[in-house]
C-alpha positions as CSV (number, residue, x, y, z in Angstrom):
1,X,-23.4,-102.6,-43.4
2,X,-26.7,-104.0,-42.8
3,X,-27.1,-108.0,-44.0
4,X,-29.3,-109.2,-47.1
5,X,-30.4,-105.6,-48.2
6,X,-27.9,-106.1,-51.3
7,X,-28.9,-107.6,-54.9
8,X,-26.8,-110.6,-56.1
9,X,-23.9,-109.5,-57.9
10,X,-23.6,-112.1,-60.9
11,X,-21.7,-113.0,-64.2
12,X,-24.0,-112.0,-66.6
13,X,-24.3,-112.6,-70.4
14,X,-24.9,-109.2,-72.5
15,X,-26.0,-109.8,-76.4
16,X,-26.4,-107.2,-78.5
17,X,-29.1,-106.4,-81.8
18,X,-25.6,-106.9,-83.8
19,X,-25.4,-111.1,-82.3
20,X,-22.1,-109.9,-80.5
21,X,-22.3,-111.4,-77.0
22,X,-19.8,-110.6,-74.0
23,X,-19.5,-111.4,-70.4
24,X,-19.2,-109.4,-67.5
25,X,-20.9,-108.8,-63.9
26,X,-24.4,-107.2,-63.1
27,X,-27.1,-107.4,-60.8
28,X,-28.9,-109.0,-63.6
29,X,-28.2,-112.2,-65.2
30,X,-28.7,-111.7,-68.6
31,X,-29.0,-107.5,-70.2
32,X,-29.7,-107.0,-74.1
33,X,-28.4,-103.8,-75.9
34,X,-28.7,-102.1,-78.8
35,X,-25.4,-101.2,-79.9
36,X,-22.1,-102.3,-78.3
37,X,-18.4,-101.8,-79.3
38,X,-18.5,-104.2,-82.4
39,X,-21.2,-102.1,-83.9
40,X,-20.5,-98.6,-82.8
41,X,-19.5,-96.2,-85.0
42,X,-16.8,-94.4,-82.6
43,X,-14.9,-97.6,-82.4
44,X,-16.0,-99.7,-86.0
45,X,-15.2,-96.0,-88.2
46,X,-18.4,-96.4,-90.3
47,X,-21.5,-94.1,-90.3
48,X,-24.2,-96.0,-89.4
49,X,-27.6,-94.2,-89.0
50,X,-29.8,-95.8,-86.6
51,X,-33.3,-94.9,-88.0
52,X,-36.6,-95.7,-86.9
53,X,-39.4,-95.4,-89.6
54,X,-37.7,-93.6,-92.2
55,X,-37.2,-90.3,-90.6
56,X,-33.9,-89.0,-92.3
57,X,-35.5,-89.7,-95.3
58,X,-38.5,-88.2,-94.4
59,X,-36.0,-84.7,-92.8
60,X,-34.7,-85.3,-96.3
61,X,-37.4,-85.1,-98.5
62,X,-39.1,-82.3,-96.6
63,X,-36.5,-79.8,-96.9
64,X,-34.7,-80.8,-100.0
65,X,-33.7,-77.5,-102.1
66,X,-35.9,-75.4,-100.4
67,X,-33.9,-73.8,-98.5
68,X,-30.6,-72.1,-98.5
69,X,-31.6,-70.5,-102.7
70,X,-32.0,-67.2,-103.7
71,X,-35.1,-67.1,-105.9
């Protein structure tokens, strides 16, 4: 293998939107996620829609009762 054509491999320090922070090892010193495995809803067992400006409300209100009735 060829010499300095690697990145660093360091601990790193990965905080999530939730405030739950772990360690482990990147390339990166310091990553910032979204969800992890305190806040997922695979491994926590609750729904929880991530929504951005109101779109399943919006899906919601759009097609409420309009569909799916004989007239």
């Amino acid at each position: 293998m060829k010499d300095n054509i690697h990145p660093n491999y360091v601990e790193t320090k990965v905080t999530c939107g939730c405030g739950n922070t772990f360690m482990t090892r990147s390339t990166k010193p310091e990553l910032k996620v979204d969800i992890c495995n305190a806040c997922h809803p695979f491994y926590t067992g609750r729904v929880k829609f991530v929504d951005t400006a109101g779109r399943i409300e919006k899906f919601k209100n759009k097609f409420a009762g309009k569909y799916g009735k004989k007239s």
